[in-house]
C-alpha positions in Angstrom: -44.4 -1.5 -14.8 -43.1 0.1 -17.7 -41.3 3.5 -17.6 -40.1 5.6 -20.7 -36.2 5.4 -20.6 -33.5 4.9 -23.4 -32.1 2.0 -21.8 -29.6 1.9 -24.9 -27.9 5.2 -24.3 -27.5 4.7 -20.3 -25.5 1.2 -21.4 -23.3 3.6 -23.9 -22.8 6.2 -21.4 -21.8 3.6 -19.1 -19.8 1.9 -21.2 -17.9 5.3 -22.4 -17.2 5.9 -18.1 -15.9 2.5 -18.1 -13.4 2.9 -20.8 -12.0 5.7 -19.1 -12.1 4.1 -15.5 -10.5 0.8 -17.0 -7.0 2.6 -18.4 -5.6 1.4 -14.8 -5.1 -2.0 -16.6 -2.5 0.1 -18.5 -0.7 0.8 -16.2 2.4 -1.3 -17.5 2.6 1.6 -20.4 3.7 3.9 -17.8 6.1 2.4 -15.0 9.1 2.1 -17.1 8.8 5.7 -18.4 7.9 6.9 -14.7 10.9 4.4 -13.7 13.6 6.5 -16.1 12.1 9.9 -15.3 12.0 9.5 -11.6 14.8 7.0 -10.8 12.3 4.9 -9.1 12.5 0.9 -8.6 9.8 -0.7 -10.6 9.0 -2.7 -7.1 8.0 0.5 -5.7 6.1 1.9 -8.9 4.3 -1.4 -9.7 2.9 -1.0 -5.6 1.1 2.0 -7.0 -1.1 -0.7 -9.0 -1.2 -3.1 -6.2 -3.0 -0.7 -3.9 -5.5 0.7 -6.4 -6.6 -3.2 -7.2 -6.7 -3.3 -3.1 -9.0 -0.6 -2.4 -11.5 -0.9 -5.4 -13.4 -3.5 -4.0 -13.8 -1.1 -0.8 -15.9 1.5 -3.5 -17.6 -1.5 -5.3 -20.0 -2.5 -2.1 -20.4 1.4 -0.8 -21.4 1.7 -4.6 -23.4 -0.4 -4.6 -25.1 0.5 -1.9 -25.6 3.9 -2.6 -27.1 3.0 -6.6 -29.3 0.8 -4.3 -30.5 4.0 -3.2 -31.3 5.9 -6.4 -28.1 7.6 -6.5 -26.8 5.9 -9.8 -25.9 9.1 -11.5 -23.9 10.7 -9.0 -22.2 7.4 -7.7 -20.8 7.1 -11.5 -19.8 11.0 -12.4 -18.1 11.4 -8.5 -16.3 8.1 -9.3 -15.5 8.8 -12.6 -14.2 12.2 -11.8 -12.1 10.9 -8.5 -10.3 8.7 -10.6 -9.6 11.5 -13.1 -8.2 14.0 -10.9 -6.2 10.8 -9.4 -4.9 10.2 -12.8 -3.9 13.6 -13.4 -2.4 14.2 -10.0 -0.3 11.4 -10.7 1.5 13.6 -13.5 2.5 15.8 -10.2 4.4 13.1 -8.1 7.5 13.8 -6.9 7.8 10.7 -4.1 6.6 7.4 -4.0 4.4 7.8 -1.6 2.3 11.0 -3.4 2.0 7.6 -6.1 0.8 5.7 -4.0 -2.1 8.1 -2.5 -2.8 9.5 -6.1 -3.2 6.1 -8.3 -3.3 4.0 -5.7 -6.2 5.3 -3.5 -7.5 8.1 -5.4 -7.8 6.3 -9.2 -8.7 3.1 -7.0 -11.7 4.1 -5.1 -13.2 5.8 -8.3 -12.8 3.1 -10.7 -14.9 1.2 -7.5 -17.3 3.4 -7.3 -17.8 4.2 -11.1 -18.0 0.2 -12.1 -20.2 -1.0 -8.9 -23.2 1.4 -9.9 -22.5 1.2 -13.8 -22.8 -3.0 -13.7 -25.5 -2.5 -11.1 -27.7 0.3 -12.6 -27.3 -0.8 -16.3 -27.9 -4.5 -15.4 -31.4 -3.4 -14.3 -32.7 -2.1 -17.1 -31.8 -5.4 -19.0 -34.1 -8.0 -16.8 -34.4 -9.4 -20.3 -30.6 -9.1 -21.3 -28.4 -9.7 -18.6 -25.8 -11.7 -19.9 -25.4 -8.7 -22.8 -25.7 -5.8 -20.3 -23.2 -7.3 -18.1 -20.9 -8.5 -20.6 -20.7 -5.3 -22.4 -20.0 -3.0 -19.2 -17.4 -5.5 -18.3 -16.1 -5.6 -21.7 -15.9 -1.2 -21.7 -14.1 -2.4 -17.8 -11.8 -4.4 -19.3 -10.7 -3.6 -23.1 -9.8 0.2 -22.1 -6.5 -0.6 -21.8 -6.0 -1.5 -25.7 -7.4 2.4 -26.1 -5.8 3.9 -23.6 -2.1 2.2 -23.9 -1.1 3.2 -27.7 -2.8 7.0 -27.0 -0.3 6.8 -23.6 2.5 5.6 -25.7 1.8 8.4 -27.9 1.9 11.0 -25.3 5.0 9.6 -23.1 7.3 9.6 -26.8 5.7 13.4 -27.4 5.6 15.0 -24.2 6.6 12.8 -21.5 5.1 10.1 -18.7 4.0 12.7 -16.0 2.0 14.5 -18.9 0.2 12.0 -20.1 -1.4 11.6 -16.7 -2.2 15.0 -16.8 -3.7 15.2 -20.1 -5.6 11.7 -19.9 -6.6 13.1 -16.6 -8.2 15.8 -17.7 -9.5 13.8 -20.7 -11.3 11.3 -18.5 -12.9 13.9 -16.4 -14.2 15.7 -19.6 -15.6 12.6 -20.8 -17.3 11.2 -17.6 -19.0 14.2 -17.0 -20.6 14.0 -20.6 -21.5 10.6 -20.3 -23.0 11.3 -16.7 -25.7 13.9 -18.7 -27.0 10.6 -20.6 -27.5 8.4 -17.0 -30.3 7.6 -15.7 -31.1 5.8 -12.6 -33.1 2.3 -13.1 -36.8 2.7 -12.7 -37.5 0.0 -9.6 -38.9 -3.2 -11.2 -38.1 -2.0 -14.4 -40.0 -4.0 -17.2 -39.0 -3.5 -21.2 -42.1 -3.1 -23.3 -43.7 -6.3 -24.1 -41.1 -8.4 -21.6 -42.4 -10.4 -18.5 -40.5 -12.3 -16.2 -40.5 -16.3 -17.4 -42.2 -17.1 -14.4 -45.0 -14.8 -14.9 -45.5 -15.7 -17.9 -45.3 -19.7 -16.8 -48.4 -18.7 -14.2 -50.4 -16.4 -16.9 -50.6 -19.9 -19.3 -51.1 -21.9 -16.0 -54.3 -19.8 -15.4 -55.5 -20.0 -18.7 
């Protein structure tokens, strides 16, 4: 069955939440600035990152489940924003602990939730181009970091660490509920025009 959908733009949109949710992997940018400000161990900052790479997972299946549902859009813009506001209530810390609940669980759970329904709704509408889809969202997933880490540096030597949380925060938001306008949840059995499945296609010469 085909269905008239720009396939293209929901894999840039997804991409573009990615690259926002995937700026945890820079976090190393801002522990030693957050160590100097706040007098901090780095043991006790660097736990912050420990716990959000523990409780993503926990988003990724009830992500998952929930773009199994149809609920793509709103699985990526609530996780998209979660993680925002974690990121900017992270320039607000004043203990260990408020680290710990901001980017540990909040930033966590919505980088879960945002890259279990991106992978899983985008990889959907490329039956013919999985490999691409996939690598591409992971790619957005995992190269955020080389954006995020010289704008962060930027920030920390101009303002200082607890503001660049607040302003990438705020940036992240912004941008993930733009890109959330452009989703679109996967049509079921989604076909591109002119694709069928290889063993369809092995049964249609078969009959011939």
């Amino acid at each position: 069955m085909e269905t008239k959908i720009n396939r293209w733009l929901i894999l840039i949109a997804s991409t573009a939440v990615l690259l926002c949710t995937g700026a945890v992997y820079a976090f190393s940018v801002f522990a030693g600035p957050l160590s100097q400000l706040k007098g901090w161990s780095m043991e006790e900052i660097m736990l912050a990152f420990t716990i959000n790479a523990a409780v993503g997972p926990i988003t990724m299946i009830l992500g998952g489940l929930l773009t199994d549902r149809g609920a793509a859009r709103w699985v990526i813009a609530g996780g998209g924003v979660l993680f925002g506001a974690g990121f900017f209530l992270t320039g607000l810390v004043n203990s260990p602990a408020m680290l710990y609940l901001t980017y540990g669980v909040f930033a966590g759970l919505g980088q879960g939730f945002a890259y279990s329904a991106c992978l899983s709704n985008t990889i959907r509408l490329f039956p013919d181009k999985r490999g691409l889809a996939s690598g591409l969202i992971t790619a957005g997933m995992g190269g955020a970091a080389i954006i995020a880490a010289p704008i962060a540096n930027r920030l920390i030597e101009s303002q200082d660490v607890l503001a660049a949380f607040r302003i990438l925060g705020i940036a992240y938001i912004v941008i993930v509920l733009v890109a959330s306008l452009f989703i679109r949840k996967a049509p079921e059995n989604y076909r591109p025009a002119g694709w069928q499945p290889a063993d369809q296609g092995k049964m249609v010469l078969k009959s011939i």
